[in-house]
Backbone atoms as SQL, in Angstrom:
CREATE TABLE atoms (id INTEGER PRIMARY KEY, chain TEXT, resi INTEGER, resn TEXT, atom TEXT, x REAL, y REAL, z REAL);
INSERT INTO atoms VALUES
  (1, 'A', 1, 'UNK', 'N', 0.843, -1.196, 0.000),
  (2, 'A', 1, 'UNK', 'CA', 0.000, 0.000, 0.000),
  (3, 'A', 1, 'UNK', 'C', 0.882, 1.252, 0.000),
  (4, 'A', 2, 'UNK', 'N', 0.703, 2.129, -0.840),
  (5, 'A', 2, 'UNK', 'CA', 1.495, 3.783, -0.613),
  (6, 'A', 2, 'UNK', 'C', 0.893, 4.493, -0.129),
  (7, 'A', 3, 'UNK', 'N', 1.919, 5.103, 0.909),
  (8, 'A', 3, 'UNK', 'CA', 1.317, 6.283, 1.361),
  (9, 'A', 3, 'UNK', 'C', 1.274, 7.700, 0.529),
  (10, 'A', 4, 'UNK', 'N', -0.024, 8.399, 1.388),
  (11, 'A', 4, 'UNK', 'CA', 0.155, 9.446, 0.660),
  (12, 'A', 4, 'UNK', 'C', -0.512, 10.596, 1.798),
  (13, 'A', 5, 'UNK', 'N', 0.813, 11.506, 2.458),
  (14, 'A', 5, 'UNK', 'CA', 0.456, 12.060, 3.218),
  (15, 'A', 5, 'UNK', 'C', -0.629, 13.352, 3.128),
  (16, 'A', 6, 'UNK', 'N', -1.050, 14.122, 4.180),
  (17, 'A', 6, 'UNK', 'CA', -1.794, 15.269, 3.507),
  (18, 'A', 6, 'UNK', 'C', -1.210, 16.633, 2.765),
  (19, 'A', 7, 'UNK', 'N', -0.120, 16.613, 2.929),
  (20, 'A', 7, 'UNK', 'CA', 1.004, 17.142, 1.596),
  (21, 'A', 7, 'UNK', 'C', 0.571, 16.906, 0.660),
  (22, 'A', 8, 'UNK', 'N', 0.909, 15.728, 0.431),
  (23, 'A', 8, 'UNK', 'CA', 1.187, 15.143, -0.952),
  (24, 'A', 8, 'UNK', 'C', -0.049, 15.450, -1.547),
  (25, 'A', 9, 'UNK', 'N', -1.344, 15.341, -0.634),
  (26, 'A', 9, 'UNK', 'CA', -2.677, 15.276, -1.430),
  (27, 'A', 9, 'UNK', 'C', -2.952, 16.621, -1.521),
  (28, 'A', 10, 'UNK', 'N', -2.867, 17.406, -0.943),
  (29, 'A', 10, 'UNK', 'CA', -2.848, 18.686, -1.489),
  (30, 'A', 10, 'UNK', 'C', -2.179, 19.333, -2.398),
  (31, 'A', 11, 'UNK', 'N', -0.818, 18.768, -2.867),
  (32, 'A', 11, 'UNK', 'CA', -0.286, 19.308, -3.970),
  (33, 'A', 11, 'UNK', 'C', -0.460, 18.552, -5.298),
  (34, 'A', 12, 'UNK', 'N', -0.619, 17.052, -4.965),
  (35, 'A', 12, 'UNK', 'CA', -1.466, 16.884, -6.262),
  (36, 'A', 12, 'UNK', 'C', -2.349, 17.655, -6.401),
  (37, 'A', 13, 'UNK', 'N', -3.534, 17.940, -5.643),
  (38, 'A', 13, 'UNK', 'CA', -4.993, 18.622, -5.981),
  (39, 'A', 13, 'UNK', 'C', -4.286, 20.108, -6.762),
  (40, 'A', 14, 'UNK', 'N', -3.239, 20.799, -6.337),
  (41, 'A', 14, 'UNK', 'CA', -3.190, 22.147, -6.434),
  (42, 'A', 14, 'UNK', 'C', -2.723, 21.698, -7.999),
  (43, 'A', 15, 'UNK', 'N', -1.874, 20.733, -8.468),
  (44, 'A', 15, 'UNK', 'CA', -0.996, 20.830, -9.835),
  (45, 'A', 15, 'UNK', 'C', -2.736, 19.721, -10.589),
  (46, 'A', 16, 'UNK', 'N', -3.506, 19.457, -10.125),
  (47, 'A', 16, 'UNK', 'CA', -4.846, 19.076, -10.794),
  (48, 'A', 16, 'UNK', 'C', -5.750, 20.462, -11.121),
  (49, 'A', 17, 'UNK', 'N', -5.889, 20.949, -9.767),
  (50, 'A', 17, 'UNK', 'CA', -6.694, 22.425, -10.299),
  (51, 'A', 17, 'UNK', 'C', -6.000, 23.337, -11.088),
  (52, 'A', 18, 'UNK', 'N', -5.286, 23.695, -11.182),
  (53, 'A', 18, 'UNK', 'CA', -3.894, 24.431, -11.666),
  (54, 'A', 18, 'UNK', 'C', -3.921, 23.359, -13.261),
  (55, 'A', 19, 'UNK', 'N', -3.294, 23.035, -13.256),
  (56, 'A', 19, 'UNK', 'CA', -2.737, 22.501, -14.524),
  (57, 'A', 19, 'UNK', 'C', -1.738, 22.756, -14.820),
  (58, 'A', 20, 'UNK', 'N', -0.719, 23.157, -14.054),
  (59, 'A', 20, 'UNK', 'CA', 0.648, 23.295, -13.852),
  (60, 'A', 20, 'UNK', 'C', 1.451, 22.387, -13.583),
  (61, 'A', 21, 'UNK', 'N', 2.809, 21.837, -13.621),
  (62, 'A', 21, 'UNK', 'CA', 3.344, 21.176, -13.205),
  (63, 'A', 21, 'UNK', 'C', 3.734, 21.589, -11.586),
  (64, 'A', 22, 'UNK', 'N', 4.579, 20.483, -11.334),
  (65, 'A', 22, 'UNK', 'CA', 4.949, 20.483, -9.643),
  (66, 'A', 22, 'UNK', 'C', 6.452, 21.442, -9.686),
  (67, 'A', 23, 'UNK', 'N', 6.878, 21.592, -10.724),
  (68, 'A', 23, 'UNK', 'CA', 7.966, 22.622, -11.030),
  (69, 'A', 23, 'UNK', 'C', 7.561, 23.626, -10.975),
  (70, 'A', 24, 'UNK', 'N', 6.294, 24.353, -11.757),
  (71, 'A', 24, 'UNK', 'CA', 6.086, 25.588, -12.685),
  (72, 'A', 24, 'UNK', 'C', 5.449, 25.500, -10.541),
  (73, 'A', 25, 'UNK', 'N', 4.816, 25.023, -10.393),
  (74, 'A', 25, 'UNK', 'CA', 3.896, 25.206, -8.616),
  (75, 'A', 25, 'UNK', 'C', 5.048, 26.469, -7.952),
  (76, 'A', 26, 'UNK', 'N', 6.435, 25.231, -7.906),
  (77, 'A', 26, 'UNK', 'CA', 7.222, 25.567, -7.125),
  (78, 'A', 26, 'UNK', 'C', 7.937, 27.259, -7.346),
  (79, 'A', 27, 'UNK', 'N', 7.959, 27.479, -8.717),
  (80, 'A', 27, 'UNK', 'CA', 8.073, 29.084, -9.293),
  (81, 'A', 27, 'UNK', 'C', 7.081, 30.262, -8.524),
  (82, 'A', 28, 'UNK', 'N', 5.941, 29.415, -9.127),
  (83, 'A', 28, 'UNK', 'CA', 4.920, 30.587, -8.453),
  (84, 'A', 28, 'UNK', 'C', 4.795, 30.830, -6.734),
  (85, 'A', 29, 'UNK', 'N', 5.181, 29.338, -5.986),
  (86, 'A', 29, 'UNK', 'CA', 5.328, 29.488, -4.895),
  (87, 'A', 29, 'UNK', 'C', 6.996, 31.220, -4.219),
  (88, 'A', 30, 'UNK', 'N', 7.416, 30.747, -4.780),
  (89, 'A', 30, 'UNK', 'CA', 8.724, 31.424, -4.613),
  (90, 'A', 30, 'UNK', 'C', 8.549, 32.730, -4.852),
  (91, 'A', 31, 'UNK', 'N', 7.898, 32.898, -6.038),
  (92, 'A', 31, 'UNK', 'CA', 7.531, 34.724, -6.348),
  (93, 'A', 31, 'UNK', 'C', 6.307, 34.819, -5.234),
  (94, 'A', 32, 'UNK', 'N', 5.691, 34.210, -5.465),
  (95, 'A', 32, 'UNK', 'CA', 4.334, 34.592, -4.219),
  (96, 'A', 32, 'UNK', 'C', 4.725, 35.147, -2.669),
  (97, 'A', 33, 'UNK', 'N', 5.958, 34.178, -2.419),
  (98, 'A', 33, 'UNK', 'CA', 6.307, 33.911, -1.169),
  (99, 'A', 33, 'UNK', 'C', 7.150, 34.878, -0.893),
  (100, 'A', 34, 'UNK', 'N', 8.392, 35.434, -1.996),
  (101, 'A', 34, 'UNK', 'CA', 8.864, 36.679, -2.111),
  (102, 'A', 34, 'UNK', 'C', 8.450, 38.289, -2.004),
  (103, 'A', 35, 'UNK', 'N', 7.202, 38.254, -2.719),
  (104, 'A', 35, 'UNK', 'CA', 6.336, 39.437, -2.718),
  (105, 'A', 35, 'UNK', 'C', 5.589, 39.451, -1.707),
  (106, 'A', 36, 'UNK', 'N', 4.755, 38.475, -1.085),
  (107, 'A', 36, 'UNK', 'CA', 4.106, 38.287, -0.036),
  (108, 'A', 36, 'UNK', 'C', 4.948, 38.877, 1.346),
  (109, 'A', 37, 'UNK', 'N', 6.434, 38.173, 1.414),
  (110, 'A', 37, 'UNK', 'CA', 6.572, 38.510, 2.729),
  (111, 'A', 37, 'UNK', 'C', 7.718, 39.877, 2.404),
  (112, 'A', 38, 'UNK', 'N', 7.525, 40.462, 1.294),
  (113, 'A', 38, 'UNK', 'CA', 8.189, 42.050, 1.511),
  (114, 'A', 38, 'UNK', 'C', 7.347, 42.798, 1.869),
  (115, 'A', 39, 'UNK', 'N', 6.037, 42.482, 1.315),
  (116, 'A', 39, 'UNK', 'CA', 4.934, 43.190, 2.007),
  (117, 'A', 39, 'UNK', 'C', 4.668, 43.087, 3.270),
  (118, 'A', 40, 'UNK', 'N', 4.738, 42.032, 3.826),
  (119, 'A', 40, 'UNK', 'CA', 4.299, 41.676, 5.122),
  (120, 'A', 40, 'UNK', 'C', 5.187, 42.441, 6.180),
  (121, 'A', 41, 'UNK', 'N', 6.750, 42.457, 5.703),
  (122, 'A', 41, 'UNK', 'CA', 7.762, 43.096, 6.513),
  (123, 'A', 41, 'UNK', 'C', 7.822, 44.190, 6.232),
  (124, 'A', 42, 'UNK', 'N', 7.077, 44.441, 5.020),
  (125, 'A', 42, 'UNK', 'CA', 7.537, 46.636, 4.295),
  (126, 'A', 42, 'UNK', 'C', 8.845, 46.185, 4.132),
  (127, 'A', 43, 'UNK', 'N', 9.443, 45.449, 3.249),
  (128, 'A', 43, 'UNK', 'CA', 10.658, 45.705, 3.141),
  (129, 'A', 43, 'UNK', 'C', 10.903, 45.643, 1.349),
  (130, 'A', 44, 'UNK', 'N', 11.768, 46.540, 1.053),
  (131, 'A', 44, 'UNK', 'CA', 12.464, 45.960, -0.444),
  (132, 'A', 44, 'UNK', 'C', 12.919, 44.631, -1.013),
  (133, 'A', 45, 'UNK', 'N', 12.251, 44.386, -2.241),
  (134, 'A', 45, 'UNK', 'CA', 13.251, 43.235, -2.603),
  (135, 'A', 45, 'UNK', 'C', 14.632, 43.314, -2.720),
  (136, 'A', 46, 'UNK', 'N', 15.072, 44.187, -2.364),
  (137, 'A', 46, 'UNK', 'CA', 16.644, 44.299, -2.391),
  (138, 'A', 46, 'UNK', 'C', 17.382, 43.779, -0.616),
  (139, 'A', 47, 'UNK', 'N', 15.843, 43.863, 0.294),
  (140, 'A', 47, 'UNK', 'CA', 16.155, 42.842, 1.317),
  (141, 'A', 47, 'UNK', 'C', 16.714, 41.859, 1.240),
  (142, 'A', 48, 'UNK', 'N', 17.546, 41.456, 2.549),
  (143, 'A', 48, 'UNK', 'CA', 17.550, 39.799, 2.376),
  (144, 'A', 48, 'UNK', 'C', 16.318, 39.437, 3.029),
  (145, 'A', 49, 'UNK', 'N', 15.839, 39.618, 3.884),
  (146, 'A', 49, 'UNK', 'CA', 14.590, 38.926, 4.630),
  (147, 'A', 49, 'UNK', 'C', 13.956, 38.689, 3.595),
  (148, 'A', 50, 'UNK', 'N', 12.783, 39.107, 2.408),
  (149, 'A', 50, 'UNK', 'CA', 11.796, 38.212, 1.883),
  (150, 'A', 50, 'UNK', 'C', 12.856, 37.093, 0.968),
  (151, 'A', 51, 'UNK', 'N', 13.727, 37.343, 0.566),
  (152, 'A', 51, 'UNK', 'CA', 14.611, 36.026, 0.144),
  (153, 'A', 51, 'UNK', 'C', 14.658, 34.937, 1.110),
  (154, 'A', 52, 'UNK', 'N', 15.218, 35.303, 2.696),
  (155, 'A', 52, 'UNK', 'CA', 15.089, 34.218, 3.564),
  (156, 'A', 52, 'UNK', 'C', 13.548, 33.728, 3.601),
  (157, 'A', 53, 'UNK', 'N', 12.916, 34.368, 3.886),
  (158, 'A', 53, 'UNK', 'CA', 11.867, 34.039, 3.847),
  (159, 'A', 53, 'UNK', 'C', 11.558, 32.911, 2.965),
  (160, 'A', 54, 'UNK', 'N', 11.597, 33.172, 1.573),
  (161, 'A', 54, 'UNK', 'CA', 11.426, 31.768, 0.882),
  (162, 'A', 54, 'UNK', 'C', 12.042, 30.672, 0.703),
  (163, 'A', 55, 'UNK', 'N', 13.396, 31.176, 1.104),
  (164, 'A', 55, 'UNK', 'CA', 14.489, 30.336, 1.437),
  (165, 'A', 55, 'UNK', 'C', 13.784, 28.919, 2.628),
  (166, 'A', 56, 'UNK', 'N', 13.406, 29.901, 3.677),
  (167, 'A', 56, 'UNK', 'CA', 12.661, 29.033, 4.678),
  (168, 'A', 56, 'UNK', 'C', 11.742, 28.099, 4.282),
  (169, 'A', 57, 'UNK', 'N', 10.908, 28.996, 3.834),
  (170, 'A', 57, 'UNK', 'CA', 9.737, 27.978, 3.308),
  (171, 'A', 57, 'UNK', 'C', 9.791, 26.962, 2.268),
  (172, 'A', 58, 'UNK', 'N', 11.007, 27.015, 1.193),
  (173, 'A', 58, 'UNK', 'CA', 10.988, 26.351, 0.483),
  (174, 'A', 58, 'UNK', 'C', 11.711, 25.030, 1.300),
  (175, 'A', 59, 'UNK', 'N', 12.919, 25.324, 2.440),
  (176, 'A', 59, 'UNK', 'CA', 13.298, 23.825, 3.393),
  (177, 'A', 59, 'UNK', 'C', 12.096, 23.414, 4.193),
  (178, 'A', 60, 'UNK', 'N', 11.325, 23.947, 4.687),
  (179, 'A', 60, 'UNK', 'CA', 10.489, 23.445, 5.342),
  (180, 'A', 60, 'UNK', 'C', 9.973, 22.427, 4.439),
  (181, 'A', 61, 'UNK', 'N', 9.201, 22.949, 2.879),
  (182, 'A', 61, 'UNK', 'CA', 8.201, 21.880, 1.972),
  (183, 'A', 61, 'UNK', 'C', 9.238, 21.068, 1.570),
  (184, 'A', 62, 'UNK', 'N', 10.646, 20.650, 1.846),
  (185, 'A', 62, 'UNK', 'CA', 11.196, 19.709, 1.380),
  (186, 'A', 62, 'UNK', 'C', 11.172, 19.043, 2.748),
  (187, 'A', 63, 'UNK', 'N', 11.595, 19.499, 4.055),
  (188, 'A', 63, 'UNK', 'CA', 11.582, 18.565, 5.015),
  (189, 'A', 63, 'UNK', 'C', 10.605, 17.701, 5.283),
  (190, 'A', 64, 'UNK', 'N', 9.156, 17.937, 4.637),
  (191, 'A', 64, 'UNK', 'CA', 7.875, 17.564, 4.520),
  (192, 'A', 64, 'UNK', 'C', 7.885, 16.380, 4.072),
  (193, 'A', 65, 'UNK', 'N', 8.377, 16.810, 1.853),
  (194, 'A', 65, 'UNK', 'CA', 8.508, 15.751, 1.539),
  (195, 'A', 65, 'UNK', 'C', 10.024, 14.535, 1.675),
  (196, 'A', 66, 'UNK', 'N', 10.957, 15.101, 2.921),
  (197, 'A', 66, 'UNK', 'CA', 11.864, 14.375, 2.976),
  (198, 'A', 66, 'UNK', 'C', 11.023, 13.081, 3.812),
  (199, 'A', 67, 'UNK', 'N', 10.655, 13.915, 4.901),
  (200, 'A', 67, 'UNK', 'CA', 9.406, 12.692, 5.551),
  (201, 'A', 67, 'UNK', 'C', 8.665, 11.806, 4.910),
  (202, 'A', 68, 'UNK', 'N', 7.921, 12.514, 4.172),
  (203, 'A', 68, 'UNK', 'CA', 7.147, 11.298, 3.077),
  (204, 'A', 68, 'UNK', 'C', 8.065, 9.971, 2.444),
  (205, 'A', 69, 'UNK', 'N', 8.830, 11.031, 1.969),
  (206, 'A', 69, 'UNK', 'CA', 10.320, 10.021, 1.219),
  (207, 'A', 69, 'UNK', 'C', 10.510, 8.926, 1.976),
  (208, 'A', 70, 'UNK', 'N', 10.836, 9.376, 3.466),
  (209, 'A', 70, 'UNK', 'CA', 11.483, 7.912, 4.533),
  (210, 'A', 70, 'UNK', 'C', 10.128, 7.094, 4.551),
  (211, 'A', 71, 'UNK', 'N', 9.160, 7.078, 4.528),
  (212, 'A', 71, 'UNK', 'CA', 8.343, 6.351, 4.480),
  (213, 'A', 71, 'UNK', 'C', 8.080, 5.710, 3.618),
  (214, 'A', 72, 'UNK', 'N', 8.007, 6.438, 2.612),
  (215, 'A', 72, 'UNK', 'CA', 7.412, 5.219, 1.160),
  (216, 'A', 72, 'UNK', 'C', 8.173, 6.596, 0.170),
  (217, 'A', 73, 'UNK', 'N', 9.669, 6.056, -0.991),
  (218, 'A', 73, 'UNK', 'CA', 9.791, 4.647, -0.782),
  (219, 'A', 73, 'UNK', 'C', 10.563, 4.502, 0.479),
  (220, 'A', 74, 'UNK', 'N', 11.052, 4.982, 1.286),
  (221, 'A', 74, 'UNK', 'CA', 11.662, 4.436, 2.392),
  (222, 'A', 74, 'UNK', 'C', 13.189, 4.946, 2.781),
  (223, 'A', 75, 'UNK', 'N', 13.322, 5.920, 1.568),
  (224, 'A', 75, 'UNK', 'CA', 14.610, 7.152, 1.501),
  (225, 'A', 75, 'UNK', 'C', 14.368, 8.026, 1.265),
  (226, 'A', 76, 'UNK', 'N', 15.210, 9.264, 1.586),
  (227, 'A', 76, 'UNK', 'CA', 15.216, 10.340, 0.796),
  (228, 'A', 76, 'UNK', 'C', 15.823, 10.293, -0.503),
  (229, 'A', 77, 'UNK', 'N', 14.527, 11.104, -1.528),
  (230, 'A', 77, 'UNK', 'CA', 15.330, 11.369, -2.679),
  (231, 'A', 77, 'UNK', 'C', 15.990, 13.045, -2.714),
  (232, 'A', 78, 'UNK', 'N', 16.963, 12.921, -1.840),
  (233, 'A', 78, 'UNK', 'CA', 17.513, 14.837, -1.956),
  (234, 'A', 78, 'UNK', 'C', 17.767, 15.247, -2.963),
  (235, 'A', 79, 'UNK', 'N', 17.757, 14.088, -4.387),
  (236, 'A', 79, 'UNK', 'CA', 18.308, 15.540, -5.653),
  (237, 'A', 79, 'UNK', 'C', 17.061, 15.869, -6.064),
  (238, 'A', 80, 'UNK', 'N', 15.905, 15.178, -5.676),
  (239, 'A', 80, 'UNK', 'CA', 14.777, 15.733, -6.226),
  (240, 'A', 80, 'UNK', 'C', 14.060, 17.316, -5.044),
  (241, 'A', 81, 'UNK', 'N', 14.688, 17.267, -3.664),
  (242, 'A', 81, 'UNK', 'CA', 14.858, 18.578, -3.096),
  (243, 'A', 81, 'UNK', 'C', 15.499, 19.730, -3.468),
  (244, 'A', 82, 'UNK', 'N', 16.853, 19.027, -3.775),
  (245, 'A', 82, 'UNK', 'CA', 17.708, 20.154, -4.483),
  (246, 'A', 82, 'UNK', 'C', 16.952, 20.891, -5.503),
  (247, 'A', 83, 'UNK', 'N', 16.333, 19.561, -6.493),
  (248, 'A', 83, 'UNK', 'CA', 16.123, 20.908, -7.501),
  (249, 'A', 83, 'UNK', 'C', 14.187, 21.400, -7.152),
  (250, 'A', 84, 'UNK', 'N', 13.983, 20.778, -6.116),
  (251, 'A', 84, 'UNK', 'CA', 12.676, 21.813, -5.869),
  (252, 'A', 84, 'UNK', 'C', 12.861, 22.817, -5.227),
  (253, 'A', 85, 'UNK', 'N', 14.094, 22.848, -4.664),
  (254, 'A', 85, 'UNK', 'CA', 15.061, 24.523, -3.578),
  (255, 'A', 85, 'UNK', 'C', 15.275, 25.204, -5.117),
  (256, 'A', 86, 'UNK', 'N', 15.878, 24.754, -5.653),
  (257, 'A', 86, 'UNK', 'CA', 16.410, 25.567, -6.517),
  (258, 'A', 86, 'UNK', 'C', 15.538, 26.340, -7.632),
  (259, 'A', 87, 'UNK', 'N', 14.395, 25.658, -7.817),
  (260, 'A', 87, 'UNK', 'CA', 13.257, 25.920, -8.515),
  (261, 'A', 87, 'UNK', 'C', 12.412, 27.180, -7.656),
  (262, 'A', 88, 'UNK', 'N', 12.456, 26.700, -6.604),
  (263, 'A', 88, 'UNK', 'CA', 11.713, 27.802, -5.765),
  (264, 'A', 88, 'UNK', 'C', 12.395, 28.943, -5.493),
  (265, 'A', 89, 'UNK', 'N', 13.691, 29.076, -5.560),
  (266, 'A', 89, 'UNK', 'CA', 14.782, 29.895, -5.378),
  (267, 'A', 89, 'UNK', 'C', 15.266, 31.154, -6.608),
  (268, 'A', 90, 'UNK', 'N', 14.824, 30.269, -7.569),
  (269, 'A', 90, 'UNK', 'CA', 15.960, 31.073, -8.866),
  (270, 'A', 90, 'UNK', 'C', 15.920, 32.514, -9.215),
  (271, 'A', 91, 'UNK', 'N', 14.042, 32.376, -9.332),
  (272, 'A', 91, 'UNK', 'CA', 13.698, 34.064, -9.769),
  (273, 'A', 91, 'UNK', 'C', 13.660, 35.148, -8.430),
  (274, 'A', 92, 'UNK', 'N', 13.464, 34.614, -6.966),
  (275, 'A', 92, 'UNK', 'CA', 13.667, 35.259, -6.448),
  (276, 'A', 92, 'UNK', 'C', 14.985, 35.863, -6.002),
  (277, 'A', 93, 'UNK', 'N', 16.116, 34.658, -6.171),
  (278, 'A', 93, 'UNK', 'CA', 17.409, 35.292, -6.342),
  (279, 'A', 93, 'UNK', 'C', 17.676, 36.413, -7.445),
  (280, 'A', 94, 'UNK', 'N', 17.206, 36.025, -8.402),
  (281, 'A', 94, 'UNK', 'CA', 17.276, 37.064, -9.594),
  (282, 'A', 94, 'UNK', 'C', 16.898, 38.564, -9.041),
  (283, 'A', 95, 'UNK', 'N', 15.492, 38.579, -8.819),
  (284, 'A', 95, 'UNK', 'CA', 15.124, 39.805, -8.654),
  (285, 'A', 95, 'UNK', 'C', 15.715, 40.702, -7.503),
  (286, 'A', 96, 'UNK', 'N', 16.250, 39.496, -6.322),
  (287, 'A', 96, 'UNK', 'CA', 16.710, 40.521, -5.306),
  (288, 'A', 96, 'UNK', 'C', 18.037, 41.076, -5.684),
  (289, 'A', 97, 'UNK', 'N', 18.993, 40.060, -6.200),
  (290, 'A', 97, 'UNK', 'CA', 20.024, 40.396, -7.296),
  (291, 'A', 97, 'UNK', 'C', 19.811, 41.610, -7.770),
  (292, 'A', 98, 'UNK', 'N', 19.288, 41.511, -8.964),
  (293, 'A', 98, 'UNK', 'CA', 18.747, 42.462, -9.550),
  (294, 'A', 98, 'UNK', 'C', 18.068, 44.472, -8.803),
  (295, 'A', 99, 'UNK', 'N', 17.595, 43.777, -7.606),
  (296, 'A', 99, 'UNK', 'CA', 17.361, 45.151, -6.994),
  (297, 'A', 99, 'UNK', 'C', 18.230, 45.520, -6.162),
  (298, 'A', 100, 'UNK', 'N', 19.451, 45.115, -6.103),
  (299, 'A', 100, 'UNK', 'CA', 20.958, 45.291, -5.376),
  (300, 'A', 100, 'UNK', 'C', 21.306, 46.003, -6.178),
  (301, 'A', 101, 'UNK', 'N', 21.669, 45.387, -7.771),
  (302, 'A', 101, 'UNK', 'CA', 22.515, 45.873, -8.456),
  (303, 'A', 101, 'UNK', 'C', 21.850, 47.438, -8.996),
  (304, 'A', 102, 'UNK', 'N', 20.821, 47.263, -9.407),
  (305, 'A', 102, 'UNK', 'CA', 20.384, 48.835, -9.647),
  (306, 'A', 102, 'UNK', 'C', 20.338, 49.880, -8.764),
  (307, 'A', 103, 'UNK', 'N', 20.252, 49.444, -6.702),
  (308, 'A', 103, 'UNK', 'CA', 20.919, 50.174, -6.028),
  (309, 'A', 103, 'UNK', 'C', 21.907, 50.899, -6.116),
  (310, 'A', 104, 'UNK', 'N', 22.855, 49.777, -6.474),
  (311, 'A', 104, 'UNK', 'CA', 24.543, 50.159, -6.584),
  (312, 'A', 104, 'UNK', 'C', 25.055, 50.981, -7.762),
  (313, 'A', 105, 'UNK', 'N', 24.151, 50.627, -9.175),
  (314, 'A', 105, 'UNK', 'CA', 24.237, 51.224, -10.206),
  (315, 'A', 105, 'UNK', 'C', 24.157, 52.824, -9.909),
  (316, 'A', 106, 'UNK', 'N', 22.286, 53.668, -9.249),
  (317, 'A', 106, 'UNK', 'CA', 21.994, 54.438, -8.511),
  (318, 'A', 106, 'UNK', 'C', 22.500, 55.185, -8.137),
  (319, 'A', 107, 'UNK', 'N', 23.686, 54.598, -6.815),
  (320, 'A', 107, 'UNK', 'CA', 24.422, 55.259, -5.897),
  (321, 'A', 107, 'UNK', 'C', 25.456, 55.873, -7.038),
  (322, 'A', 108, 'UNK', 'N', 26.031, 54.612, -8.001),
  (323, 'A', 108, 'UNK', 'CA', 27.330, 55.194, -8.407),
  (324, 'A', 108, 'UNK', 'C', 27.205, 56.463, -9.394),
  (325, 'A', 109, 'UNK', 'N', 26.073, 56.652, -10.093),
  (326, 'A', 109, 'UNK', 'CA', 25.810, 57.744, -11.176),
  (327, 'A', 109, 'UNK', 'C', 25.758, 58.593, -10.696),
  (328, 'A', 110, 'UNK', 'N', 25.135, 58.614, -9.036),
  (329, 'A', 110, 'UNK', 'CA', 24.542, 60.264, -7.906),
  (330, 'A', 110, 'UNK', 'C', 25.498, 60.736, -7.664),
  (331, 'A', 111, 'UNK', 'N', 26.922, 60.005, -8.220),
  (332, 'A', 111, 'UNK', 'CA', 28.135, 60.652, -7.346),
  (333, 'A', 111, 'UNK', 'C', 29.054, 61.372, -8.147),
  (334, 'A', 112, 'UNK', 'N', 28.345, 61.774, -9.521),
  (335, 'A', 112, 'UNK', 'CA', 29.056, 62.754, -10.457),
  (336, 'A', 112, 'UNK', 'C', 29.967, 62.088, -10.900),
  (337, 'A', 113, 'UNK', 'N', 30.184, 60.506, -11.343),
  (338, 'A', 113, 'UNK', 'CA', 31.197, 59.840, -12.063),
  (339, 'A', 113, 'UNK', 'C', 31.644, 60.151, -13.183);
């Protein structure tokens, strides 16, 4: 018999209602989760906090399914974490990236270069 925890059944349901894959999920999770908690803190994406932030949340939904994993099949599969971190990770690295560097760009033009 496989298990299938209440994780699991909720993210099937979400990539069933959706029609998204469990990849494309993990994107939208990451921008959601990015924008969500700059708002929540008032902070810039040029923060690190809403980056940690998803940073967090994206180990937590793997520690989830690391659990599931030890159960059925009975290991962890971590490269399939890795690349759901990394999936959840990419564009929000980008953008905070991105709102660093146009900081820095900013500063350096204000200074009569």
């Amino acid at each position: 018999m496989e298990h299938s925890s209440t994780i699991q059944t909720i993210k099937l349901f979400l990539v069933s209602l959706t029609g998204l894959s469990k990849d494309a999920l993990h994107v939208h999770v990451g921008l959601g989760t990015l924008f969500g908690s700059a708002m929540f803190f008032r902070r810039e994406l040029r923060s690190l906090l809403p980056w940690l932030t998803v940073l967090l949340a994206a180990v937590c939904g793997e520690m989830l399914d690391m659990y599931d994993d030890l159960i059925s099949p009975g290991y962890w599969q971590w490269r399939l974490s890795v690349h759901d971190i990394a999936n959840t990770l990419f564009w929000p690295t980008i953008l905070m990236l991105l709102a660093r560097f146009r900081f820095l760009a900013r500063e350096t033009r204000g200074r009569g270069a």
